[in-house]
C-alpha positions, 0 to 999 in steps of 0.5 A: 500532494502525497500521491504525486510522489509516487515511487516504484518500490515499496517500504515493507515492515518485517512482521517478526516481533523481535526484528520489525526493519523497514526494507525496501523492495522493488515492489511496486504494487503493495497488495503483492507482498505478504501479510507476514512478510519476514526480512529472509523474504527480502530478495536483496541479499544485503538486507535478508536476514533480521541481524542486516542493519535496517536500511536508512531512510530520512525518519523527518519524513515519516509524517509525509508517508501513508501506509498503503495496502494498494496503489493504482493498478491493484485489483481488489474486491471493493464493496459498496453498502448495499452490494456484494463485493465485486472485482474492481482496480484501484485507479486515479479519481479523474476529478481530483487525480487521488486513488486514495482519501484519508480521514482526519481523528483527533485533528490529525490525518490518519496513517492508513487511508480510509477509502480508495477510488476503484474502477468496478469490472464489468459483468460478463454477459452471457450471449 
């Protein structure tokens, strides 16, 4: 499965129209790198500015990837109809072992997920 291939680092798009490099960073949970992340952000100084080739990666596997803004341990705001969001971490479904559920358009899987299994934090109670 996808999820079992997890790594420790993180593939990060710079966000600078004329650029747009794959960089990998030693990053493991996403939800930590910027919106706007650029390549001068890169604490790898080989790949630190927009002119450093973009660092190699085999593109036959680029099917295999899903674009994550979580992995497990990120803590989120997670909402459920009905409810007000409320403080949660992405965590593995102990049933199927999957934090992340992708749905299906066209007959092909979609890129990003579309739901994520969270752990919801309890209330703190007032003694």
């Amino acid at each position: 499965s996808l999820q079992r291939r997890r790594t420790a680092c993180t593939w990060v798009l710079c966000t600078r129209e004329e650029c747009g490099k794959w960089r990998y960073l030693p990053v493991r949970d996403p939800s930590l790198v910027e919106e706007e992340w650029e390549c001068k952000d890169n604490p790898d100084q080989r790949y630190g500015e927009c002119g450093a080739p973009e660092q190699w990666w085999d593109q036959g596997l680029r099917d295999k990837f899903v674009e994550n803004r979580f992995t497990v341990g990120s803590l989120v705001w997670a909402r459920l109809e009905g409810w007000p969001a409320w403080p949660a971490m992405v965590d593995d479904d102990p049933d199927t072992g999957d934090f992340f559920w992708t749905g299906v358009s066209r007959g092909e899987w979609e890129a990003r997920p579309t739901q994520y299994h969270v752990v919801f934090f309890d209330a703190k109670e007032k003694g």
